[in-house]
C-alpha positions as CSV (number, residue, x, y, z in Angstrom):
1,X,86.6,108.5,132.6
2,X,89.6,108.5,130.8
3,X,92.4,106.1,130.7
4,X,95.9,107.0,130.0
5,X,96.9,103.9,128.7
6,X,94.9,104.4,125.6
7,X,96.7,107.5,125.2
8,X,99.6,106.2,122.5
9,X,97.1,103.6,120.9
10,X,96.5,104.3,117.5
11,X,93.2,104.4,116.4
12,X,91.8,103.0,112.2
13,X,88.4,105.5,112.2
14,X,86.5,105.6,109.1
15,X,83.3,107.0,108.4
16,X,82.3,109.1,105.3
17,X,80.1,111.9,106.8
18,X,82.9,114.1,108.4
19,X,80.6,115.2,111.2
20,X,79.9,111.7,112.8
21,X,83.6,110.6,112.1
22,X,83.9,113.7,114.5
23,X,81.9,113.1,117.1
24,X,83.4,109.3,116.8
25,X,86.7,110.9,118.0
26,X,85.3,113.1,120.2
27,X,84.4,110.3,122.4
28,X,87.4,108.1,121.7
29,X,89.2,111.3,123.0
30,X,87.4,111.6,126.3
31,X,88.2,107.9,126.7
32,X,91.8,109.2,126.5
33,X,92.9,108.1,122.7
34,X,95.0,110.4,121.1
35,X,96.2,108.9,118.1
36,X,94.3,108.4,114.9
37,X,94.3,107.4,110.9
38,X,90.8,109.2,109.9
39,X,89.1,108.3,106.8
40,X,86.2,109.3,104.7
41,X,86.6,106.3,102.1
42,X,87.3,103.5,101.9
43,X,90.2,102.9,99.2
44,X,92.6,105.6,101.6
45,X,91.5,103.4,104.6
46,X,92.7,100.4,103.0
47,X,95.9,101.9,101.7
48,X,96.4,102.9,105.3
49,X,96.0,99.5,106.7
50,X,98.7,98.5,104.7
51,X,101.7,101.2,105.7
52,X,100.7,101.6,109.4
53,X,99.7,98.8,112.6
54,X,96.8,100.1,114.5
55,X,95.3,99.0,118.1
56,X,92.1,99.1,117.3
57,X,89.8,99.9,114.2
58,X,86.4,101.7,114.4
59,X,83.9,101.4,111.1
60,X,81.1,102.7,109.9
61,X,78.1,100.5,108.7
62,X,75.2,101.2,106.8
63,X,72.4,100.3,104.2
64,X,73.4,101.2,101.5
65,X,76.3,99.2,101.0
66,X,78.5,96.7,102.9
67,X,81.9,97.8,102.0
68,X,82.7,97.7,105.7
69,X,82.2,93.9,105.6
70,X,84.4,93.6,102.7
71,X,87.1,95.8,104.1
72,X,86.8,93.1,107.7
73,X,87.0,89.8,105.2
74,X,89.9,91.2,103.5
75,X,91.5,91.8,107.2
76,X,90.7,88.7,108.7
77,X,91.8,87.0,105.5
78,X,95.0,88.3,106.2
79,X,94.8,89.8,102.7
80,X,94.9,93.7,103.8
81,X,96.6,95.2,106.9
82,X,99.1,93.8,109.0
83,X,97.2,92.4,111.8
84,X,94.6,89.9,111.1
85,X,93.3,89.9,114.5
86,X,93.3,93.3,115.3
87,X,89.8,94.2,117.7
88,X,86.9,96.0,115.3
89,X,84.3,97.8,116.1
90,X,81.6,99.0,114.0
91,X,78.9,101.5,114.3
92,X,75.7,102.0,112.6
93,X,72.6,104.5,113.2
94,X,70.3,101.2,111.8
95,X,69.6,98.9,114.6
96,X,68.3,96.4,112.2
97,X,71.8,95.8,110.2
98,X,72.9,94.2,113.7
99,X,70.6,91.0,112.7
100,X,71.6,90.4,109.4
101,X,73.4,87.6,108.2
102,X,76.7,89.2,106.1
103,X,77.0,91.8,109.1
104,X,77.1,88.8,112.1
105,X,79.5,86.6,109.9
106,X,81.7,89.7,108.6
107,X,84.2,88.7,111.9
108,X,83.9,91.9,113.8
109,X,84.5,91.9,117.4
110,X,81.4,94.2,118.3
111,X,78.7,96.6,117.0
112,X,77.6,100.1,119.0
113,X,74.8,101.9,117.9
114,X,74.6,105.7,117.2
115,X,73.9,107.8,119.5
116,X,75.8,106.1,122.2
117,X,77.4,107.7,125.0
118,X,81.0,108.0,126.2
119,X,80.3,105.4,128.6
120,X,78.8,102.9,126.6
121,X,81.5,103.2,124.1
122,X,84.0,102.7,127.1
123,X,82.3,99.7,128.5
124,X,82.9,98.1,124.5
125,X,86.3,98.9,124.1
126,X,87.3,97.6,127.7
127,X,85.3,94.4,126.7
128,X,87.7,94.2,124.0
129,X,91.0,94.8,126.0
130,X,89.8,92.2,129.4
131,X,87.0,89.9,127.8
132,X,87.4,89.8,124.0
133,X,85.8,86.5,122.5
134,X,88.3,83.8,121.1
135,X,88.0,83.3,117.7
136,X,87.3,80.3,115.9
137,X,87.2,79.2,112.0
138,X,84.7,77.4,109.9
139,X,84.0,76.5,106.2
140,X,82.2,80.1,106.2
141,X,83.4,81.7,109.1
142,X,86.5,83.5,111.0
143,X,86.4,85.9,113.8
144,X,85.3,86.1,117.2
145,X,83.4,83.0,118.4
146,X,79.7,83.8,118.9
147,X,78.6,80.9,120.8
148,X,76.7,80.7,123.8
149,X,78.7,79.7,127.2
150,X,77.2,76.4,127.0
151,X,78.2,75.6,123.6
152,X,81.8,77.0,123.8
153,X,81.6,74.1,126.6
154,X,81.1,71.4,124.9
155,X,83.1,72.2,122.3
156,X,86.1,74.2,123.5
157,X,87.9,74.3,120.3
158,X,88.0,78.8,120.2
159,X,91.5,80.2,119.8
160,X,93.0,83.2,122.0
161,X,94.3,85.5,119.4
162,X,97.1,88.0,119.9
163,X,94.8,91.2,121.1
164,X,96.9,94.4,119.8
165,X,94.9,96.7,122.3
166,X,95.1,94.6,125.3
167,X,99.2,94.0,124.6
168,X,99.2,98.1,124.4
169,X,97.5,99.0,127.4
170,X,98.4,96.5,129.5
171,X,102.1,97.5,128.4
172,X,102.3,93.7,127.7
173,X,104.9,94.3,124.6
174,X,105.6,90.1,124.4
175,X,101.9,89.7,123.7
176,X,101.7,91.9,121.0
177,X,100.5,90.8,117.6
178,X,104.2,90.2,115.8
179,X,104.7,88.6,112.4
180,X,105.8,85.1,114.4
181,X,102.9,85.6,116.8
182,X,100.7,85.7,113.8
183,X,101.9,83.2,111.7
184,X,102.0,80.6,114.8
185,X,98.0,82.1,115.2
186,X,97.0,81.5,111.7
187,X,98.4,78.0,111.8
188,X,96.6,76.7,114.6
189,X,93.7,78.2,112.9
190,X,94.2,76.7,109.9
191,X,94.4,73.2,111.9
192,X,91.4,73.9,113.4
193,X,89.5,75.3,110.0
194,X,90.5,71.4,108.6
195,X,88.8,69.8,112.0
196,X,85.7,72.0,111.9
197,X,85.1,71.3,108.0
198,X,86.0,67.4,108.9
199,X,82.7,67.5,111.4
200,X,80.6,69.2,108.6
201,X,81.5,66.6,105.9
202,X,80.9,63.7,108.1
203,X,77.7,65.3,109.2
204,X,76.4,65.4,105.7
205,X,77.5,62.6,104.8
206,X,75.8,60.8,107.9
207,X,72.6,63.0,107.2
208,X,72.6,61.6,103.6
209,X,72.9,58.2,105.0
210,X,70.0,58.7,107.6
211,X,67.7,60.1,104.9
212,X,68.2,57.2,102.0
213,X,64.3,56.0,102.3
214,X,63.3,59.2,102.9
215,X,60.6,60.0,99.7
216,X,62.1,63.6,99.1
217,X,65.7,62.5,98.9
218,X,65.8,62.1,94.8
219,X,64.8,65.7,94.6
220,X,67.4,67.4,96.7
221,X,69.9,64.3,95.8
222,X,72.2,66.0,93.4
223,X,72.3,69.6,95.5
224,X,73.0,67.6,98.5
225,X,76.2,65.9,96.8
226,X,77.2,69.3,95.5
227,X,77.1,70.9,98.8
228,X,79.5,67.8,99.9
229,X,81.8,68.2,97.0
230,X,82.2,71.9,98.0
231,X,83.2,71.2,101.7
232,X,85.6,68.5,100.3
233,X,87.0,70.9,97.8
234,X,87.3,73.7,101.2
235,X,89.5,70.8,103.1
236,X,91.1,69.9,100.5
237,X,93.0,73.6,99.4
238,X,93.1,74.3,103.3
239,X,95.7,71.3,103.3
240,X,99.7,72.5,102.9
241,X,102.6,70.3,101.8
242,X,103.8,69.8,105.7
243,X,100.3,68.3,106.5
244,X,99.8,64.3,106.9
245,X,100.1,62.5,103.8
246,X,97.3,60.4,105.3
247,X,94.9,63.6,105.6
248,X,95.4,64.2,101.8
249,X,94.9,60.4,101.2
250,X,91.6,59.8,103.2
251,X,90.1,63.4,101.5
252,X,91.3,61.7,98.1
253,X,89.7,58.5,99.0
254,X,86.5,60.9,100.0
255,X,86.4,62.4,96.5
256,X,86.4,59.2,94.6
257,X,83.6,57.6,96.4
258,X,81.4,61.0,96.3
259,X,82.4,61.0,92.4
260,X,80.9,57.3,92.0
261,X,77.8,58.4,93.7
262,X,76.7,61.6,90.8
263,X,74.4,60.0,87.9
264,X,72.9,57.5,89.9
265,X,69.7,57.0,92.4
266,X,70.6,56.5,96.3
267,X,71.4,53.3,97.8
268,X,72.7,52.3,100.7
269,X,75.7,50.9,100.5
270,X,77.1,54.0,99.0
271,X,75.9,56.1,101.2
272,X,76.9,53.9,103.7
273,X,81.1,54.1,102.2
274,X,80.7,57.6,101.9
275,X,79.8,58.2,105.6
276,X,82.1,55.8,106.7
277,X,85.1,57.4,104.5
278,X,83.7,60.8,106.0
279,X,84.2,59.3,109.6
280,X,87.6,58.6,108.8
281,X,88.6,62.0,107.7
282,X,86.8,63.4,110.6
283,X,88.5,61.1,113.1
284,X,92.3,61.9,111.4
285,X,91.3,65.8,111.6
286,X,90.5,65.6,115.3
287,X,93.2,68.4,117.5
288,X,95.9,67.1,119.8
289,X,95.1,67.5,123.0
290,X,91.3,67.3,121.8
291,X,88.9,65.0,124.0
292,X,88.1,61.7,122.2
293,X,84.3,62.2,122.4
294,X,83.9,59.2,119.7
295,X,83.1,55.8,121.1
296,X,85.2,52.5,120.4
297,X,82.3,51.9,117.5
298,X,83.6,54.7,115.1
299,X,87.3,53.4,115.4
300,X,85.8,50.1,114.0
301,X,84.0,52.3,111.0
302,X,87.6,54.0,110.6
303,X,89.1,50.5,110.2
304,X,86.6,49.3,108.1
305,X,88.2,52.0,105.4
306,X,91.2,50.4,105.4
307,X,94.7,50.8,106.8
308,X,96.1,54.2,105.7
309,X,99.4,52.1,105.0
310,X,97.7,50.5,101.5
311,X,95.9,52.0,98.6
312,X,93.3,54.3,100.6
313,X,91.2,54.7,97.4
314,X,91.1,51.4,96.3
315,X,90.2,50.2,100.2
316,X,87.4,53.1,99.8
317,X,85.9,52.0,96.4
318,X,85.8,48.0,97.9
C-alpha cells in the first residue's frame, strides 16, 4: 500500500482534537508520507503556510464553525501561503456539511469522511496526483471545476493548475508550482475571471430585457439593477493597467447606461442598450483561441454600440 514517492512530501495537517489529527497521520503514514506541519489551530496553521511550501494540505471541517473555509479563501486568494493551488483535502465526521453551500464553493479539491480507511484515503490523494479537476474562476468562485463531463464540454474554458503533489511524486521538478508558474497561472485566471463575469452581465442584462412586460418586473426592478451594478463593479477592479483600453471603455460605457436606468420604470429601449452594451463587453472578453459560438447577428448588436475608435459612452447613451 505504500508509495515511496510520497515519502519526502510534506504534509499541512490540521485538526484540533489531538487524537483524530493522529490517527489522520497514522494513515497518511501507511500511505508512505513522512513529513508533516501538525496543527491544533488555526492561527499557528496559517503562520505556517506562510514560512514553509507544502504538497498537500489536509483540514478539518466541522459545525461549529467554518474556519477551514476561511483558511481555503485566503489560500486560493493567494492572500496566505505560498501556493495558491496547492491540492486540499478536508475531512469531516458530518456527512451533511458535504452539501452545504460555503463548504462546495470554499475551493477545496475533495472531502473524505471520518472513519475512512487507508485505502479510501489512498484512492483520494492519487485522484489528486493523476486526475485532479482543473480549476476555473467566476464572480463567486475559484477552485477546482465542479462541472459534470458534459458541461466541461461545451464550455471548455477550466485551467490546469500547477499540481505541487503530482510535480513531487512524479519527480517532475519543471512542473512544480514556482513563483513564475504561478504568476503566469493567476493571469490566465484572471483573463478568464473577466470572460466568465462578461457572460453573467450579458445574461442579466438579456434576462432583464426578456422580462420587460413581465407584471412582476417593477417589484424586483431595482434589486435586479443592483445585482448588475455589482457584477460590473467585479469586472471592472478585475481589470489591470496592461488590459485593453477598449475593455475599460465598453465596461465604462456599461456603467453609464445601467446609471440612466435607476429612478425610472422599465422600457424597452433601455433595456434594449443595456443588453446590447452588455453583448459588447461579452463579445471583447471572449479568450483567444476560444470557439466563436456567437452567430453573425451579435456582431451586428456589437456594431450597433459603436466603433470602439469614437466616444464609447456617448455611442452607448445615443
Amino acid at each position: 500500500m505504500q508509495t515511496p514517492q510520497y515519502a519526502d512530501a510534506t504534509v499541512m495537517l490540521l485538526d484540533r482534537q489531538q487524537a483524530v489529527r493522529k490517527q489522520t497521520r497514522s494513515v497518511l503514514n501507511v500511505l508512505g508520507f513522512k513529513t508533516f506541519l501538525e496543527f491544533g489551530d488555526f492561527a499557528a496553521a496559517r503562520q505556517g503556510l506562510n514560512n514553509q511550501r507544502v504538497e498537500l494540505v489536509t483540514l478539518e471541517l466541522n459545525a461549529e464553525d467554518f474556519g477551514s473555509l476561511s483558511l481555503i479563501n485566503d489560500i486560493r486568494d493567494n492572500t496566505l501561503g505560498l501556493d495558491p493551488f496547492v491540492p486540499i483535502l478536508l475531512t469531516t465526521w458530518d456527512a451533511k456539511l458535504k452539501a452545504l453551500r460555503p463548504v462546495i464553493g470554499s475551493g477545496a479539491d475533495d472531502i473524505i469522511l471520518y472513519p475512512f480507511s487507508t485505502t479510501q484515503m489512498g484512492q483520494r490523494i492519487d485522484a489528486l496526483v493523476r486526475h485532479r479537476k482543473p480549476f476555473v474562476v467566476s464572480e463567486d468562485y475559484f477552485g477546482p471545476d465542479r462541472r459534470k463531463a458534459a458541461a466541461l464540454e461545451n464550455d471548455p474554458t477550466s485551467i490546469v493548475v500547477p499540481n505541487a503533489l503530482q510535480a513531487h511524486v512524479q519527480g517532475r521538478r519543471d512542473a512544480a508550482p514556482n513563483s513564475a508558474r504561478i504568476e503566469e497561472t493567476l493571469a490566465e485566471l484572471r483573463r478568464l475571471k473577466l470572460r466568465n463575469v462578461a457572460r453573467r452581465i450579458w445574461y442579466f442584462a438579456d434576462q432583464l430585457k426578456t422580462a420587460v412586460l413581465d407584471p412582476s418586473l417593477p417589484d424586483r426592478y431595482e434589486q435586479d439593477l443592483l445585482k448588475l451594478r455589482k457584477s460590473i463593479g467585479t469586472y471592472n477592479k478585475t481589470l489591470i493597467p496592461r488590459d485593453s483600453r477598449d475593455l475599460r471603455a465598453l465596461c465604462d460605457a456599461l456603467s453609464g447606461v445601467l446609471a440612466g436606468l435607476f429612478g425610472r420604470a422599465p422600457d424597452l429601449k433601455g433595456l434594449e442598450l443595456l443588453e446590447q452594451n452588455a453583448l459588447a463587453l461579452r463579445v471583447a472578453s471572449k479568450m483567444d483561441g476560444e470557439p466563436n459560438e456567437l452567430s453573425a447577428a451579435i456582431s451586428n448588436e456589437v456594431a450597433r454600440v459603436g466603433k470602439l475608435a469614437g466616444d464609447p459612452i456617448r455611442t452607448a447613451q445615443g
